[in-house]
N, C-alpha and C positions, 0 to 999 in steps of 0.2 A: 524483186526489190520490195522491199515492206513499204507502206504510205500510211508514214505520221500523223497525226494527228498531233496540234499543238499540246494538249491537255496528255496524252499517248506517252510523248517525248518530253515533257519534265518527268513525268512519272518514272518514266524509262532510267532518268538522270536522279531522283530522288532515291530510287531502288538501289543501285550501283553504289550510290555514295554510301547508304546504310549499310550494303553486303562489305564495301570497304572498311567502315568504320569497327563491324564487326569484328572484322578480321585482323582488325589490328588489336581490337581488343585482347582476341582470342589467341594471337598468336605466341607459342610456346606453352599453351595450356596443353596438357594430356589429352587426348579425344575422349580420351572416357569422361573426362571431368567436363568439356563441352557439351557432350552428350547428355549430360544430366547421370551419367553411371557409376562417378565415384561410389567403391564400396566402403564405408565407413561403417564400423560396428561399437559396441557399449561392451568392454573389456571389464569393467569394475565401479561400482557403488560403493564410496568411499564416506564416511562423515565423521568430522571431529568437532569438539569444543575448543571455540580459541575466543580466549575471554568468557565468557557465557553463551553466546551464539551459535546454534547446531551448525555446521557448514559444512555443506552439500558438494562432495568433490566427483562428477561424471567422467572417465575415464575411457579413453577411445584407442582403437588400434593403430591411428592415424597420426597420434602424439598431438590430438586437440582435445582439450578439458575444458567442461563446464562448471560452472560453481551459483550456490544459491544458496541460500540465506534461511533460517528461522529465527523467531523473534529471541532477544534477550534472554525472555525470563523465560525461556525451553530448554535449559539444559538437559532435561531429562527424557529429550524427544530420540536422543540418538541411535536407540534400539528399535524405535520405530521406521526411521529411516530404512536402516539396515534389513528390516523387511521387507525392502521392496528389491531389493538389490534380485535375487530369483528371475525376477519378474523383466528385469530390463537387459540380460548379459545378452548378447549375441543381437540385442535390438540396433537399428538404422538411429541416431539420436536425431537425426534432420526428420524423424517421421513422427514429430510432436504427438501430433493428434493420434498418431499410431498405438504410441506406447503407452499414451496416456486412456487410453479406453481401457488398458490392463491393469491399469491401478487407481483411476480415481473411483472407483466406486468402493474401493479397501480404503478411502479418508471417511471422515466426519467431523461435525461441526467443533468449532474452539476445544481445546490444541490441536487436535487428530489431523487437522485437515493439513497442518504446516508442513508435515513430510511431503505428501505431494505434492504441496505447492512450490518449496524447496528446488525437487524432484525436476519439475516441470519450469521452474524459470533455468536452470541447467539447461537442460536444451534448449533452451530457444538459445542461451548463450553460444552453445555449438554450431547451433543452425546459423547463427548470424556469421559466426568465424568463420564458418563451412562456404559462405555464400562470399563471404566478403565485406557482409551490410552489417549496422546500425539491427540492431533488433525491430525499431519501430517499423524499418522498409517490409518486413515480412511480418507486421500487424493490418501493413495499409499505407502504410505511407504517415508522415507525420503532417498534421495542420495546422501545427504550431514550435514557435523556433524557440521559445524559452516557455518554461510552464511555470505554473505560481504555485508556491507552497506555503504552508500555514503553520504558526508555529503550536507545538504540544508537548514540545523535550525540551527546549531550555527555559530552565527554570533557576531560580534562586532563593536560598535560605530564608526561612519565613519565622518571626519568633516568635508570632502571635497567628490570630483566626479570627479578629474582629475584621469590620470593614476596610478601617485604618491598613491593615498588615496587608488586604488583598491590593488595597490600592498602589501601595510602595511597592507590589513584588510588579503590578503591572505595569509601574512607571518605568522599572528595570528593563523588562521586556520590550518596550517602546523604546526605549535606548538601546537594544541589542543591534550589531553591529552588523545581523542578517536584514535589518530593514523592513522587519515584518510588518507585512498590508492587512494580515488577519492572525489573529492569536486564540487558543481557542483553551478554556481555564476548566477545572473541573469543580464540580459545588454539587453543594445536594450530598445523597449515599453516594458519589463517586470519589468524593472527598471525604477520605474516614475522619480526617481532625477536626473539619468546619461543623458537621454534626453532633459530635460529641462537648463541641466550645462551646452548647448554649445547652444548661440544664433540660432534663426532658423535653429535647427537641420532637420525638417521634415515640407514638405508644406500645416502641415494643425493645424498647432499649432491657439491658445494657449491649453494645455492638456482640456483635455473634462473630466465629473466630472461624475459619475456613475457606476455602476459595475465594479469591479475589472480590470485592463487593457485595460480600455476603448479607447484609442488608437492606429492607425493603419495612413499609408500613405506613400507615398514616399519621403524616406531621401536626404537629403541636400547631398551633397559632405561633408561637414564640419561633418553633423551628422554622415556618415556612416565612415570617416575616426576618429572622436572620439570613435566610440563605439572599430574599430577595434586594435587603440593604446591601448586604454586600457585591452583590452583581449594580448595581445602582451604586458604587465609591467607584469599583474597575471602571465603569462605564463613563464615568466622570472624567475620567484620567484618559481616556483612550479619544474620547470624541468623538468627532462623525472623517478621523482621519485614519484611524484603523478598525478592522471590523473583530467584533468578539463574537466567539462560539461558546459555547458552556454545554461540557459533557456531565448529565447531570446523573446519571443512574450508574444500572437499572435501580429498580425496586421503589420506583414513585407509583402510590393510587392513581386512576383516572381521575377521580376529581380534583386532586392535589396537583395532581400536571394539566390540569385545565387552568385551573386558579395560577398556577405558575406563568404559565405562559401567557395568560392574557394578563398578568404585571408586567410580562416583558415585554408587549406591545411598543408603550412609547418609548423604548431603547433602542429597534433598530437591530435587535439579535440576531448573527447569523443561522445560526441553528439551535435546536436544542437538542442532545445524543442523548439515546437511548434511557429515555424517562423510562419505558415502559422495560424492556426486555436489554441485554447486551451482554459485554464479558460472560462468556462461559455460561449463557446459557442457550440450551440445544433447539431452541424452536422461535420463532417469529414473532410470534402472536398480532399477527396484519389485523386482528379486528379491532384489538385494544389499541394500537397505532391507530387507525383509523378515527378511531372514539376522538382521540388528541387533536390530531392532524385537523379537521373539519370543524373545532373548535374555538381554532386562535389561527392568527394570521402569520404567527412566527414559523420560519421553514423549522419541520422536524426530519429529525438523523436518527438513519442507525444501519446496522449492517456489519459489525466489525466482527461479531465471532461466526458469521454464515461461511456455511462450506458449502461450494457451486449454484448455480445458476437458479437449478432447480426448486432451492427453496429462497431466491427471492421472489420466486415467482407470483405469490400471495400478497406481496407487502406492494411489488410495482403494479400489477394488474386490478387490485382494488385502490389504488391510487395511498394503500393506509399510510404514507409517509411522502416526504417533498422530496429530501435527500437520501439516498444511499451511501452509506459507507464502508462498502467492503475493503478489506485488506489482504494484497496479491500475497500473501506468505501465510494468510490462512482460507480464503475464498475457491484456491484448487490451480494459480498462478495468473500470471498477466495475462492469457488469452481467454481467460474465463472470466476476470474481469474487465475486458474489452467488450465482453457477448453480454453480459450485464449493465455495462452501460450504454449501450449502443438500444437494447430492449427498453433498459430506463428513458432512454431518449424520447422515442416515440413516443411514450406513454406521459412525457412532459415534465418528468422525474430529474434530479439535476444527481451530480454526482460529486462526492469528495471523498475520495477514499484515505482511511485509515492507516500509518505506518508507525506510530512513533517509535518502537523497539528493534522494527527491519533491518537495522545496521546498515553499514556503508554498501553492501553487496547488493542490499534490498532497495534502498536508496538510488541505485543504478539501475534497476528494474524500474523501481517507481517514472524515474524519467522517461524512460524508453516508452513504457507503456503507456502514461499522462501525455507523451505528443501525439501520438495517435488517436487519442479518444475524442467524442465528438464534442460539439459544443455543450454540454451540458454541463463540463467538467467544471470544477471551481479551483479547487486545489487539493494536495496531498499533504497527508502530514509528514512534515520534514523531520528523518529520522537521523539520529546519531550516533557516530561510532564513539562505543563505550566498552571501556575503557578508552582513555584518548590514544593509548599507542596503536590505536587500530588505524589511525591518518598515516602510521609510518610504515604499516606492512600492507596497504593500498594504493597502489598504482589506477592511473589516470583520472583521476578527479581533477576538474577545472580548481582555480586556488585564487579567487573567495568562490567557495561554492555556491553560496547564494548573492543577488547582488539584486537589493532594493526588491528583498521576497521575490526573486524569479531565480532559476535556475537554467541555464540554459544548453538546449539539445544537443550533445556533443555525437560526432558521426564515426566515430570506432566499430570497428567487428563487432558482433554479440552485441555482451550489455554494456563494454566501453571500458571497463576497468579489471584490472586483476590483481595476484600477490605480487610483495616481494616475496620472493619464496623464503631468502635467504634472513630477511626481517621473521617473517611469521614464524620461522622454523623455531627460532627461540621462544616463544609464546605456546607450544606443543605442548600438549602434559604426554608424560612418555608411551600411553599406550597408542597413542596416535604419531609418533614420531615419524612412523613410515606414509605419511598425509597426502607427501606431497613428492614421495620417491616413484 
């Protein structure tokens, strides 16, 4: 006869109760699927344009499909996609980290990187169906039940680019019906009309025409004291009730983003994006961040066109910046930006990553991902389905999706939302008709 021990005989009786609860859990599940041995394989790499948004359709023999998102303004990404499709048939899709060692070294920095980021928030959406969870449960767990997001997409009609015009479009925004706690405007060369509204603002005018903010140089007196009135009318209008960001590049001098930012001192600026470096271009430049950053007291951002981990490594280890901004649909997906801010953390780096074009798919990603991150995080930029028929061919969005700038964590399989099929099907341009057969 055995001899209990008090501590012995709960234990005895805690064990039993867990093997029972298990077992209800489990029961009528396949053994294989208990075991951890479901075979589950990657049948087809599939991507259309619905609206203007590459969308990433992963295809299983199981009859579970993952889907993922690139920006907006990528229509032209879909052949890139389609290159990776080789690379992933016959793949386990629950083997993230697996398949993805096979193709993210085949991305690069803005656009390049969107395919496999695309790519890569796919499976985590299977993996999460696969399992059962919430995508965040297999980031870590979330530690936080709604997240805060900032606005960068709605926007409204502007007639003018004086002070006056920024301040009406910001009173608009303070009235938006998302409740927004932090709003974040663009000024400087990230704004081609506010530049070009004040006579030889900057000494290398007239604007120059090709990839997105193609401009950079040293500002006038006139241009650098316009840009800063007019953040000083917003700033008036907003108070110390909602926070303003200003994404103000690339292609500011260091000494002009020095002077900038220490006028924005007594405002109270959340950040300032990508003075120095950003959109579409391929390198960092941590020392010229660095030069700004140890300058002025104002947190500096940036991060939106980096592709993995790899190369923020310069901008967080020399401290050259406050904020990071990476964007999961170009950074290599959500688990590459969790390992980036999680690095950022230690390093005393804070985090607000970049969306505003990710669409409703990316937007579901963004959640998933933002509860899990660590405290550093501040907010995401709240992105938008654009066209608006895309609210009608998206299923599971909570409905007001935002409520007083929070969002909050919804606990669905994967990323939580999916098609109508039978809404989208119409939105098809015909060579992708068979999208979703």
């Amino acid at each position: 006869m055995a001899h209990w021990t008090r501590r012995g005989f709960i234990g005895s009786l805690s064990a039993a109760a867990a093997a029972t609860a298990l077992g209800a859990q489990q029961k009528g599940v396949p053994a294989e699927k208990r075991a951890g041995q479901v075979a589950i394989k990657i049948t087809d790499l599939r991507c259309a344009i619905i609206g203007k948004n590459p969308v990433v359709r992963i295809v299983t023999d199981q009859g579970v499909s993952g889907y993922g998102q690139a920006e907006s303004y990528k229509p032209y990404l879909k052949p890139m996609v389609l290159f990776y499709k080789d690379y992933l048939i016959g793949e386990d899709p629950t083997d993230v980290a697996r398949v993805l060692l096979k193709i993210r070294r085949l991305g690069a920095f803005k656009p390049w990187g969107a395919a496999v980021s695309a790519i890569e928030i796919a499976l985590w959406d299977i993996a999460g169906q696969v399992a059962g969870v919430p995508v965040y449960k297999l980031l870590g767990g979330k530690i936080r039940d709604r997240v805060r997001i900032y606005n960068g997409a709605v926007r409204f009609p502007m007639t003018g680019h004086t002070p006056q015009d920024y301040a009406e479009t910001m009173a608009k925004m303070k009235d938006a019906k998302e409740g927004f706690t932090l709003i974040k405007q663009a000024v400087g060369f990230h704004d081609p009309a506010m530049m070009p509204a004040v006579p030889n603002a900057w000494y290398d005018e007239p604007p120059r025409k090709g990839a997105s903010h193609a401009d950079r140089g040293m500002m006038t007196e006139r241009g650098l004291a316009n840009v800063v009135a007019c953040v000083e009318a917003m700033k008036k209008v907003l108070g110390d009730e909602i926070g303003l960001a200003l994404d103000c590049g690339p292609g500011w001098t260091v000494k002009d983003a020095i002077t900038f930012a220490r006028a924005m001192e007594p405002l109270h600026i959340a950040w300032l994006e990508d003075l120095i470096t950003g959109d579409y271009t391929p390198y960092p430049n941590a020392d010229l961040f660095r030069e700004v950053t140890v300058s002025t007291t104002v947190p500096i951002h940036t991060g939106e066109e980096i592709y993995l981990r790899e190369n923020f490594k310069d901008l967080i280890e020399k401290q050259a910046v406050n904020i990071v901004g990476p964007d999961p649909e170009d950074v290599g997906g959500i688990a590459e930006m969790k390992w980036i801010a999680e690095y950022a953390d230690i390093h005393g780096i804070q985090i607000a990553p970049h969306g505003v074009f990710d669409g409703l798919f990316g937007l579901a990603a963004h959640v998933q991902v933002a509860a899990a991150l660590p405290q550093n995080y501040i907010a995401f930029e709240y992105p938008l389905g654009q066209p608006d028929w895309w609210y009608d061919i998206v299923e599971g969005l909570p409905s007001p999706i935002v409520e007083r700038g929070f969002i909050k964590v919804w606990d669905r399989p994967g990323i939580g939302v999916s098609f109508n099929v039978q809404a989208a099907k119409a939105h098809l341009a015909d060579e992708d008709r068979h999208f979703f057969d």
